[in-house]
C-alpha positions as CSV (number, residue, x, y, z in Angstrom):
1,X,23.8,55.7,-26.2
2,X,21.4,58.3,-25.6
3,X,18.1,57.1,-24.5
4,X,16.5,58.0,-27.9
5,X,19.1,55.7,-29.6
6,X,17.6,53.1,-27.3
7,X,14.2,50.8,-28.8
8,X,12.6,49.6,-25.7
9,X,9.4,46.7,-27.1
10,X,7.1,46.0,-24.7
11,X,4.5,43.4,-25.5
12,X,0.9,44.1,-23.9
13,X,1.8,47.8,-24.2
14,X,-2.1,48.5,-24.8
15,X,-2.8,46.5,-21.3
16,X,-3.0,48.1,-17.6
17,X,0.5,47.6,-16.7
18,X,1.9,47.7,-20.1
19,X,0.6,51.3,-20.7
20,X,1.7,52.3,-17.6
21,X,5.4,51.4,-18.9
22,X,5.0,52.9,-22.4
23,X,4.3,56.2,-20.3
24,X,7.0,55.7,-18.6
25,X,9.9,55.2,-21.1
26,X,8.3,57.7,-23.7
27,X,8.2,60.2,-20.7
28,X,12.1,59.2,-20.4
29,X,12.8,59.6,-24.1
30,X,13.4,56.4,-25.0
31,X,11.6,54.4,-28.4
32,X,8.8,52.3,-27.6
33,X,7.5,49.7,-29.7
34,X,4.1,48.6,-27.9
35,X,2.8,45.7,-29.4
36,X,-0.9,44.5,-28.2
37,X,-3.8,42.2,-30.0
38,X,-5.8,44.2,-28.2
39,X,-7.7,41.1,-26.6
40,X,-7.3,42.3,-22.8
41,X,-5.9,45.4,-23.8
42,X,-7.6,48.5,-24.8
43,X,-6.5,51.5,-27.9
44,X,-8.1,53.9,-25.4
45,X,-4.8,53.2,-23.1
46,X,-2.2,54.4,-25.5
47,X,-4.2,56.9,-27.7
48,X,-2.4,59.6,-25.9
49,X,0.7,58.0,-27.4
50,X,0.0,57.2,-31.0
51,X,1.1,60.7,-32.3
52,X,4.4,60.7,-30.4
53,X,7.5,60.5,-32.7
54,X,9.5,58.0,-30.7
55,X,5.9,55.9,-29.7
56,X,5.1,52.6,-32.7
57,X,2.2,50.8,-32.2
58,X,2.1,46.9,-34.1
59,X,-1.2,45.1,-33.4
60,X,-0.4,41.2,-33.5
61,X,-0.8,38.2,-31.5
62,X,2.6,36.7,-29.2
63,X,1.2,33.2,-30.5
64,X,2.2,34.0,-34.3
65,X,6.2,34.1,-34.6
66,X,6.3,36.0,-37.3
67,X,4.0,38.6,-35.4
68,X,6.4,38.5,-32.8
69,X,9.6,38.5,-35.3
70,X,8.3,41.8,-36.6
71,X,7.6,43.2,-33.4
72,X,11.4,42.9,-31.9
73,X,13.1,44.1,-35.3
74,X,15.8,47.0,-34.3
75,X,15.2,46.4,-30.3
76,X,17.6,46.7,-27.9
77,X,15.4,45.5,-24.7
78,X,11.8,43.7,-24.3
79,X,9.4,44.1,-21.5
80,X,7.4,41.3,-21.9
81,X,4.1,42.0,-20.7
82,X,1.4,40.0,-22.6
83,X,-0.6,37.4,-20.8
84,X,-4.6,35.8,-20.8
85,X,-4.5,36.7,-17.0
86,X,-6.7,34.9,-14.5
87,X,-6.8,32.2,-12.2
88,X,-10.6,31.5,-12.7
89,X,-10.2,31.9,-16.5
90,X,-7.6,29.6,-16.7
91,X,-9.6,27.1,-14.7
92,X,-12.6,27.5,-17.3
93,X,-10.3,27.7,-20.0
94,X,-6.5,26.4,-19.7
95,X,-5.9,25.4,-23.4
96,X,-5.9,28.9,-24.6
97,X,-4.3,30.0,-20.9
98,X,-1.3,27.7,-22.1
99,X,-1.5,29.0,-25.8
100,X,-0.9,32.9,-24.7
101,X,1.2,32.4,-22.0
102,X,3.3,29.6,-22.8
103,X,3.5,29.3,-26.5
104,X,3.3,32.7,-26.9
105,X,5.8,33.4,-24.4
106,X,8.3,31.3,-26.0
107,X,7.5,32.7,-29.3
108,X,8.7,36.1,-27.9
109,X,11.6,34.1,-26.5
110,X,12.7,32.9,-29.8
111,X,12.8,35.8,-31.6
112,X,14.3,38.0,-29.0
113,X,17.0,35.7,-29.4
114,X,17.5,35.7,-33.2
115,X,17.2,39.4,-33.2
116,X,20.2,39.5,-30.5
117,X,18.0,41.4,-28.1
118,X,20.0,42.8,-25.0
119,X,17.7,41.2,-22.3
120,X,14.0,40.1,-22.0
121,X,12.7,40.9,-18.8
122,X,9.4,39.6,-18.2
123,X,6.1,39.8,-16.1
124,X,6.1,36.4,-13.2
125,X,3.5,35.8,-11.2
126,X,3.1,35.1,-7.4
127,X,1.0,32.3,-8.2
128,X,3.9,30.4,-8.7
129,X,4.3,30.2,-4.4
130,X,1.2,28.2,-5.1
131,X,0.7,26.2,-1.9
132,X,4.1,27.1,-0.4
133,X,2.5,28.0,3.2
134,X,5.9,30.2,4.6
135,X,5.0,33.8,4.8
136,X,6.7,35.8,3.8
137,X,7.0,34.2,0.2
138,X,10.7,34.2,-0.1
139,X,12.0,33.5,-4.7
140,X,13.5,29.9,-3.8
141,X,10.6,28.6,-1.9
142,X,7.8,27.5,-4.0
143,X,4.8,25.2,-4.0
144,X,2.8,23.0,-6.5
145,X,0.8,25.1,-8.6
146,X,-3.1,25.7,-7.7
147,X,-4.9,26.6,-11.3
148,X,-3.5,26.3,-14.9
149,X,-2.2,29.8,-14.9
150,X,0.1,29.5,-12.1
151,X,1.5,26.3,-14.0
152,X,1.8,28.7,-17.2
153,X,3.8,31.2,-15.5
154,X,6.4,28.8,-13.4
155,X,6.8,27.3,-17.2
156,X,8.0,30.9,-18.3
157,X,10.5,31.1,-15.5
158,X,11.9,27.7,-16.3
159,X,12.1,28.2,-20.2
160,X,13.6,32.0,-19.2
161,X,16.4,29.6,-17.2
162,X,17.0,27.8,-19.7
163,X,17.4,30.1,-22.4
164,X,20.0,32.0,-20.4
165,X,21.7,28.6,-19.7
166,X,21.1,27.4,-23.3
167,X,21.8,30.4,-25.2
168,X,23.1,33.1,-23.2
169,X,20.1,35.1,-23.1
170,X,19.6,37.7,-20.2
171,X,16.5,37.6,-18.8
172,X,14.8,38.7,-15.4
173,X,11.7,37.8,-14.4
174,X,9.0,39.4,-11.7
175,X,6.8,38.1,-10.2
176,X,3.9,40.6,-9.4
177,X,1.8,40.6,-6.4
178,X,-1.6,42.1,-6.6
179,X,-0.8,45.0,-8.3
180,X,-3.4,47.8,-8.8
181,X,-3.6,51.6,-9.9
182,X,-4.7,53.6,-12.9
183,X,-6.5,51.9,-16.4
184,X,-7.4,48.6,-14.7
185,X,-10.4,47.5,-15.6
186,X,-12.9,47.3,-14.4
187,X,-15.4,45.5,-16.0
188,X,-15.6,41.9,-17.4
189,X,-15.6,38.5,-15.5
190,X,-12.5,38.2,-14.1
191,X,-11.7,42.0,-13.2
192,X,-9.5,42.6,-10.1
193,X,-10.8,43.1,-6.9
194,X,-9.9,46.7,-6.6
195,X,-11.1,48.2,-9.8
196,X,-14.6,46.0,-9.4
197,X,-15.3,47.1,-6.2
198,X,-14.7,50.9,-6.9
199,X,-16.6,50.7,-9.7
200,X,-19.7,49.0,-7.5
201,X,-19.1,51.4,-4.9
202,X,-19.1,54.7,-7.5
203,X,-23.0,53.3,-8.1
204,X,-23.9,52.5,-4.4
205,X,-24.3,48.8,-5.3
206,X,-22.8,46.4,-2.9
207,X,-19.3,44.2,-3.6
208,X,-18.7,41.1,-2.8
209,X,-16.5,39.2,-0.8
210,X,-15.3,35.7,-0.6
211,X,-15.1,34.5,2.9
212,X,-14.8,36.7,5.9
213,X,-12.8,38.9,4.9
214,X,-9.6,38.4,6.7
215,X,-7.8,36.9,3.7
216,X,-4.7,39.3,3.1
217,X,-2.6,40.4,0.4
218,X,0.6,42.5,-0.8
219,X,-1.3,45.2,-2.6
220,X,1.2,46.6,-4.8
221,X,0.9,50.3,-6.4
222,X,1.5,50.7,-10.4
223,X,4.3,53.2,-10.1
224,X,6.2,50.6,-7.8
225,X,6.2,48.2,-10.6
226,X,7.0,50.5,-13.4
227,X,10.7,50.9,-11.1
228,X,11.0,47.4,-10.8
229,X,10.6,46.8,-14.5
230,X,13.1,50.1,-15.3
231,X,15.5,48.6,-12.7
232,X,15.8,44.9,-13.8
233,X,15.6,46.2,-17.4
234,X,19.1,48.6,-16.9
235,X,20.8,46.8,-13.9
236,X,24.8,46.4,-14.6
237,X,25.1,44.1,-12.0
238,X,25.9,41.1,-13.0
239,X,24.3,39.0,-10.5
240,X,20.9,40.2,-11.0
241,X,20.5,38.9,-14.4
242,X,18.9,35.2,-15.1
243,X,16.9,35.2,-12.1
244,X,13.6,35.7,-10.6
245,X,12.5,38.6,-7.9
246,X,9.3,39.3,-5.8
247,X,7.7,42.5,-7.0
248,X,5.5,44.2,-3.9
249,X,5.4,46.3,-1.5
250,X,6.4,43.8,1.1
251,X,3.2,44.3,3.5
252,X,-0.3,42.6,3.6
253,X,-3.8,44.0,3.8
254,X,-7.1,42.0,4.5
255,X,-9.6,42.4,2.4
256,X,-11.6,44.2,4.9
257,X,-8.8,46.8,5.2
258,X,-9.0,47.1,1.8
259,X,-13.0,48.2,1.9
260,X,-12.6,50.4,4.4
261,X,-9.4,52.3,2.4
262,X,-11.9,52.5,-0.3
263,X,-14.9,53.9,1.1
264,X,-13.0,56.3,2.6
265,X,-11.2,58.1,-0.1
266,X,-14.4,57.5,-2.3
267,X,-16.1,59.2,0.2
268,X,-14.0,62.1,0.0
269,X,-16.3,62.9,-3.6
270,X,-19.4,61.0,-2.7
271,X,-20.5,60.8,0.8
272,X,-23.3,58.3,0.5
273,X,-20.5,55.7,-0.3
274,X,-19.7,55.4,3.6
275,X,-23.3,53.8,3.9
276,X,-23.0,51.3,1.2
277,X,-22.8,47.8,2.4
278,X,-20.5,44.7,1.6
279,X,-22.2,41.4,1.0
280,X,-20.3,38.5,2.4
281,X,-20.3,34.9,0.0
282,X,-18.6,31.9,0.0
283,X,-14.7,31.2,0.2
284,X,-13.5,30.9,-3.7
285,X,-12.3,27.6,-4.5
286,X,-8.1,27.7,-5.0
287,X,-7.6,31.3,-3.0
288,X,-4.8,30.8,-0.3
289,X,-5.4,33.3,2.7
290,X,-2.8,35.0,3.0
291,X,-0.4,36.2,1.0
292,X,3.3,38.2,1.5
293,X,6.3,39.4,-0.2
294,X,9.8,39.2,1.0
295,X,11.6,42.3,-1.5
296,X,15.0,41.8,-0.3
297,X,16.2,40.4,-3.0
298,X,15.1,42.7,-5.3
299,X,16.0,45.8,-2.5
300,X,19.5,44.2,-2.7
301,X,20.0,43.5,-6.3
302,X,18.1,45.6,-8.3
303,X,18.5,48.6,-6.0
304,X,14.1,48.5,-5.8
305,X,13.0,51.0,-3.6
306,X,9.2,51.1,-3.5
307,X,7.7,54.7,-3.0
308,X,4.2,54.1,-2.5
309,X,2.6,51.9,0.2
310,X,-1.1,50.3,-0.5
311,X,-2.6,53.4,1.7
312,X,-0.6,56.0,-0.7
313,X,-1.2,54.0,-4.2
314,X,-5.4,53.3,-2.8
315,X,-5.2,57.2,-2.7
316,X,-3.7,57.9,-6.2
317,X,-5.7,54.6,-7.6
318,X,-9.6,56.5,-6.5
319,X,-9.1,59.5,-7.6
320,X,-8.3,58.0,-11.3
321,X,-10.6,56.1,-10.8
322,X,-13.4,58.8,-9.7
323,X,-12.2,60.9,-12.6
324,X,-13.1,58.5,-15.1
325,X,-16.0,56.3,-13.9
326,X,-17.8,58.7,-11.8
327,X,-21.6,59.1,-13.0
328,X,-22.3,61.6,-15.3
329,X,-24.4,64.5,-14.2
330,X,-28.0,64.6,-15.4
């Protein structure tokens, strides 16, 4: 088939990382169905898109089936990248945690089946090493859980199982570390790390940090994830399907690293940023300190070859970042 013969859905299509793959596979040629309610997602993400001939956008909800019936009419593959993300939302919040990302996600499972989708690959989460101590986290070695979203997304995993097992599904899941880059936001409560403290730093204000600073993690660039996502979708290997991989770069990076990556490329526009201080708080309740990817499995299998390491993607991610949340000129 060529690739324009080829319907590609991809739920959360409106969201950071589901932009970033409708970009990706419209830039390929491919149709993309992006389908988004638009609750942690934004219209301004895809607007560049809506005009395209092979680009569909359906506004609906993962926890109505029929929404979700709709959405995978015609389609060949489903990226399944819808989610309430958050480990301190979840906490404040698990009942509607559970109703997005495991009713909904089974939902989506349901009628990717009964349309006779080719395979649903879907967005994991390294939350699921819970407190597994090993570094680094290796796919068969997990913990018990820490917050109500981890618990949501090792539930996906085992209902992905058992629809392959069940039914004969293909599915893949990945499960993202800390993955950061262009459109994520910013603003709101639980906002990342990276985005919130570029945006602090942009205005000279002061980010915070829980603990000393030494807690680490796999920072992991956009574009490697987009790969990882385009190489589970198409893989022909037959042992790579119904199974789970580690999506990272496959180094860690303490948080103080991370500050000082930041203020320097941000200082590369605005030198005052090099002056602006970080405020040190209390360790969060439920972080682990440390936290690393094997990618071997995924390097082996999936042929996953990241090209950019947290210093090349920190690069990429400030000056998108400057471009469009740097302070407008009197």
């Amino acid at each position: 088939m060529e690739n324009a013969e080829i319907k590609i859905l991809i739920t959360g299509g409106a969201g950071f990382i589901g932009s970033a793959l409708c970009d990706n596979f419209i830039g390929k040629n491919f149709q993309v169905v992006c389908f988004d309610n638009l609750a942690t997602g934004h219209k301004k993400n895809i607007e560049h898109l809506l005009s395209h001939p092979l680009f569909t956008f359906i506004e609906g909800d993962i926890r109505n089936i029929s929404d979700c019936e709709k959405a995978v009419a015609g389609v060949h593959y489903v990226l399944h990248q819808a989610a309430l993300g958050s480990v301190p939302r979840s906490v404040a919040d698990p009942v509607t945690t559970n109703d997005v990302n495991v009713s909904g996600f089974l939902n989506m499972l349901v009628a990717s089946r009964n349309a006779n989708v080719k395979r649903f690959v879907y967005a994991a989460s390294s939350s699921t090493y819970g407190d597994s101590q090993g570094l680094p986290k290796v796919e068969d070695v997990i913990g018990r859980p820490l917050s109500p979203y981890a618990v949501t997304k090792y539930v996906n995993e085992l209902y992905a199982d058992v629809f392959g097992r069940a039914y004969g599904m293909e599915t893949i899941g990945l499960r993202y570390f800390n993955v950061f880059g262009r459109r994520q936001d910013p603003n709101g409560a639980y906002a990342a790390v990276i985005p919130k403290f570029v945006a602090l730093f942009i205005q000279h204000e002061s980010p915070v940090i829980n603990g000393d600073g030494n807690y680490s993690r796999d920072f992991t660039y956009i574009d490697n994830v987009v790969q990882a996502n385009e190489r589970a979708l198409f893989t022909t290997n037959p042992l790579a399907v119904n199974t789970v991989y580690n999506v990272a770069y496959g180094e860690r990076t303490t948080l103080n690293n991370l500050i000082d990556g930041l203020k320097k490329y941000l200082s590369e526009y605005d030198a005052e940023i090099a002056n602006v201080d970080v405020v040190y708080g209390p360790e969060r309740a439920g972080d682990i300190p440390h936290s690393l990817a094997s990618i071997d499995k995924a390097k082996d299998l999936l042929g996953y070859k990241p090209e950019f390491s947290m210093d090349e993607g920190l690069r990429e991610a400030v000056k998108w970042y400057w471009e469009n949340l740097k302070p407008v000129s009197e």
